[in-house]
C-alpha positions in Angstrom: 154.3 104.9 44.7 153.8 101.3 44.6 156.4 99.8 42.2 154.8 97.1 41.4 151.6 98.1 40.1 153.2 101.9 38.6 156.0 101.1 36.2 156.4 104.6 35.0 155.1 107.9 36.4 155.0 112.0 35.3 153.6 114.5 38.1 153.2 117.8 37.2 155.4 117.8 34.1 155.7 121.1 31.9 157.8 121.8 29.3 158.7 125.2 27.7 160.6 125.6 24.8 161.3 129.1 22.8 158.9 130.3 24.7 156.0 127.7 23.6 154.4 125.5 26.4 154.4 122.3 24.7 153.5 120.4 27.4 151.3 121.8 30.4 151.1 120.1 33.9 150.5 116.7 32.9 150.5 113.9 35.2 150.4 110.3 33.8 151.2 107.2 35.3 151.4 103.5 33.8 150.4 100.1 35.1 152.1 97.1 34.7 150.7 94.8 31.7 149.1 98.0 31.0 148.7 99.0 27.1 148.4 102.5 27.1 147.7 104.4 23.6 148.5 108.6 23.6 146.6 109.9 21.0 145.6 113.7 19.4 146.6 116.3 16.8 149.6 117.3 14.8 151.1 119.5 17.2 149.2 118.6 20.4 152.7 117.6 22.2 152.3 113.6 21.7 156.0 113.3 20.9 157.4 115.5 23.4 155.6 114.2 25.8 156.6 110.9 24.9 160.4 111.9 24.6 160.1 113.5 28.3 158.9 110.3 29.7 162.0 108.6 28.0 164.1 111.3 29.5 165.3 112.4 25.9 163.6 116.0 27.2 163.9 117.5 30.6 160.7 119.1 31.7 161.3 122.8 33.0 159.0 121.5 36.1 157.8 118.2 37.8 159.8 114.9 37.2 159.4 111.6 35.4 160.0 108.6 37.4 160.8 104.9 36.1 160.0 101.9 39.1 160.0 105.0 41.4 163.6 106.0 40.9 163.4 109.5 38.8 165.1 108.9 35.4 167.8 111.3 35.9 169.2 108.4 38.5 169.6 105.6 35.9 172.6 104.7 34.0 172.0 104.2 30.0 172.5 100.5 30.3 170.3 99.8 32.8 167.8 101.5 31.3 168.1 100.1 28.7 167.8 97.0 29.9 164.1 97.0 30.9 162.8 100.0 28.9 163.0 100.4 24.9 162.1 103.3 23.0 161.0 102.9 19.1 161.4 106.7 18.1 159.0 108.2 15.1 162.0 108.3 12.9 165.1 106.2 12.9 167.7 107.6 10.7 169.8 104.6 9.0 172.7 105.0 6.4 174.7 102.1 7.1 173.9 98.8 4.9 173.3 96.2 7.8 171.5 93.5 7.5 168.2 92.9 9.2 169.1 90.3 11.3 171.7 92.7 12.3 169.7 95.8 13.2 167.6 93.4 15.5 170.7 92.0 17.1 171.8 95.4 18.2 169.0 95.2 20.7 170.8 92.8 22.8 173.6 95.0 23.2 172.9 96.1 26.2 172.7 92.9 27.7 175.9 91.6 26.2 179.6 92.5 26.5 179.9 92.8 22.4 179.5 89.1 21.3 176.1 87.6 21.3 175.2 84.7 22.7 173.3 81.5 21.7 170.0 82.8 24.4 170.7 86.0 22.5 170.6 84.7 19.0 167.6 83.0 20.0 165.7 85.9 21.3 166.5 88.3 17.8 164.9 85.0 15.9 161.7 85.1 18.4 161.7 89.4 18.1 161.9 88.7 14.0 159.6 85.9 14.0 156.7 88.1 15.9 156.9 90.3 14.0 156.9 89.0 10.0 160.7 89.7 9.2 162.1 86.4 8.7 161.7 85.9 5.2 164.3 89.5 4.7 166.6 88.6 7.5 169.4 88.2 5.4 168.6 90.9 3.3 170.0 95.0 3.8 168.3 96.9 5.5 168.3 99.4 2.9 166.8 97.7 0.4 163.7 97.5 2.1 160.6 98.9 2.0 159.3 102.0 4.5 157.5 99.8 6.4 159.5 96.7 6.7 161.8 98.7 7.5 159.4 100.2 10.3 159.1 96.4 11.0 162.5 95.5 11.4 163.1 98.1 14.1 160.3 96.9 16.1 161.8 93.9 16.1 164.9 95.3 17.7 163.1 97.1 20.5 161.0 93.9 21.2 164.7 92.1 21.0 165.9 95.1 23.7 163.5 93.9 26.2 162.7 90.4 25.2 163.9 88.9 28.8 164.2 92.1 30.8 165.3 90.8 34.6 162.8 89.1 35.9 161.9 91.0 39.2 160.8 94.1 37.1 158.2 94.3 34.2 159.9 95.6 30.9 158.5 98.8 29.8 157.9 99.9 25.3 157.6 103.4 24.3 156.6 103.7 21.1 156.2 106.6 18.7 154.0 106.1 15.8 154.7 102.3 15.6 151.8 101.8 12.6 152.6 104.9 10.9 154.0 103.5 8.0 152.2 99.9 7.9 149.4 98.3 5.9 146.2 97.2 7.3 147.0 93.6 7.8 151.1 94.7 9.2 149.5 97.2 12.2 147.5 94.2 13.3 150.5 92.6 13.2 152.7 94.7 15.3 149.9 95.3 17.9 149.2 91.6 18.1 152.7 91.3 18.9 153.2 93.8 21.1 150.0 92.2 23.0 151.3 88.9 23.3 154.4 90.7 24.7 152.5 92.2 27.7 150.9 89.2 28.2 154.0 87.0 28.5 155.7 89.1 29.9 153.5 92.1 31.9 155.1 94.4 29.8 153.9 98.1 30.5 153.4 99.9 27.0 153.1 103.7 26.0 152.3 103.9 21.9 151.6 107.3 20.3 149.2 106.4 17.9 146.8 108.4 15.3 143.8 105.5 14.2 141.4 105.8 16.8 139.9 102.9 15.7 142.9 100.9 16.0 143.6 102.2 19.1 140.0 101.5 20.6 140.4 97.8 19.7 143.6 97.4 20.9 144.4 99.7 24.1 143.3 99.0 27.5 143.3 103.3 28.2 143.5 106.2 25.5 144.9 109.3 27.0 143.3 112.5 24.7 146.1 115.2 24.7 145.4 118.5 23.3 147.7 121.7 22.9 150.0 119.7 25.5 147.1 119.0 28.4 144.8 115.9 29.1 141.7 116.6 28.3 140.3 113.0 28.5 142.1 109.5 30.8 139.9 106.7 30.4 139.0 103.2 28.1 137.4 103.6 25.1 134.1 103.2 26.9 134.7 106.1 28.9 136.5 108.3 26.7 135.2 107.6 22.9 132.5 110.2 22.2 131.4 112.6 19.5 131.8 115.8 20.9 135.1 114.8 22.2 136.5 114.1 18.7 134.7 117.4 17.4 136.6 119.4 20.6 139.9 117.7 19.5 139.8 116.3 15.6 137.7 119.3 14.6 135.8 116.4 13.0 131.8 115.1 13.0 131.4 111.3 13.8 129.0 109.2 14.7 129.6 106.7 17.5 128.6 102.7 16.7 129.7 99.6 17.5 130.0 95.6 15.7 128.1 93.7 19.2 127.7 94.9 23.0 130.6 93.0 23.6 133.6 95.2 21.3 135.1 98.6 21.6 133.2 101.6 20.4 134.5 102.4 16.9 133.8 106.3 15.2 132.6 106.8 12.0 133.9 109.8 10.6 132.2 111.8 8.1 135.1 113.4 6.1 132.8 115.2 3.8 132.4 118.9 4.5 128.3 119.5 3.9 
């Protein structure tokens, strides 16, 4: 595999648990500066197959490898050095503040006490993000998606100036989940500008398919744990596709020539 282009990379992976194949011989590799959206179902496998590229799961066949070294070979730090994980969930009883929470990104980059490049880098995560204005404030007080927010903010902070000879790599579960309109833009924008600076690589389970459309370079269809469609929105976005895997009609349109196919769902049953 050529490192430089393949950042991370499943062959073959399966994964069986209580006697349930979640997730069935998938193979999935990603690009550097490549923004990569997983998409599908309740229950099609999207998080497990997310948590097996993160090495969270081991697959019961094929292996996950990260800059061609398999993931079972990498110490937590350095992992965590060029590859952050924002999990669906992220269960928090303790009353830090926000500036806080983001500066526990750079932990693994520190030996305990920040520094003034650190300090600098949690302001940039916060800034990209909208959570300034709150950074004093705890965490608990917020709302459900500033606090969504603030932890994106921490994982951008994780990986803000990953070593320079590799391209950091975002996996992110549900990242928009619990956002408005004008915050999901927000996120994605910055998670954009992030690959761009930076040729990030980025894996985001997402469930909007219009959102994803506009904003990912590839949409990988996954249905009862197998891909069933690998492609742009170009290739991939079309009627009977969502019918096969929403169970949903839709028509297929698009704003000019020049934009991302968009689906117009008809949520009334006739």
């Amino acid at each position: 595999m050529n490192t430089d282009t393949q950042i991370l990379s499943a062959q073959n992976i399966n994964v069986i648990r209580n006697s349930q194949q979640l997730i069935d011989n998938v193979s999935l590799d990603i690009a550097r500066g490549e923004r990569v959206a997983l998409i599908g179902p309740n229950g099609a496998g999207k998080s497990t197959l997310l948590k097996t590229l993160t090495g969270e799961i081991a697959p019961n066949h094929g292996n996950v490898t990260l800059f061609g070294k398999p993931l079972s070979q990498w110490r937590d730090r350095d992992a965590a050095r060029v590859r952050a994980v924002l999990p669906q969930a992220t269960m928090l009883n303790f009353a830090f503040t926000v500036r806080e929470i983001v500066e526990l990104g750079r932990f693994p980059h520190c030996a305990g006490a920040l520094t003034r490049h650190d300090r600098i880098i949690v302001a940039e995560a916060m800034s990209a993000v909208e959570v300034t204005a709150f950074a004093e404030r705890d965490v608990l007080s917020l709302s459900g998606g500033e606090r969504a927010r603030v932890h994106a903010a921490r994982v951008l902070a994780q990986v803000w100036d990953a070593p320079h000879d590799v391209s950091p790599v975002l996996l992110l579960d549900e990242p928009t989940a619990s956002l408005d309109l004008r915050h999901q833009r927000v996120l994605l924008q910055a998670v954009s500008e992030f690959v761009k600076r930076r040729g990030a690589s980025v894996l985001a389970v997402l469930h909007d398919i219009n959102l994803t459309a506009q904003w990912a370079d590839r949409i990988v269809w996954l249905q009862r744990g197998r891909i069933v469609a690998n492609g742009s929105a170009e290739q991939t976005l079309a009627r009977e596709r969502i019918r096969d895997v929403y169970e949903v009609d839709a028509e297929i349109a698009r704003y000019r020539k020049s934009q991302a196919p968009y689906a117009m769902i008809d949520l009334v049953n006739e």
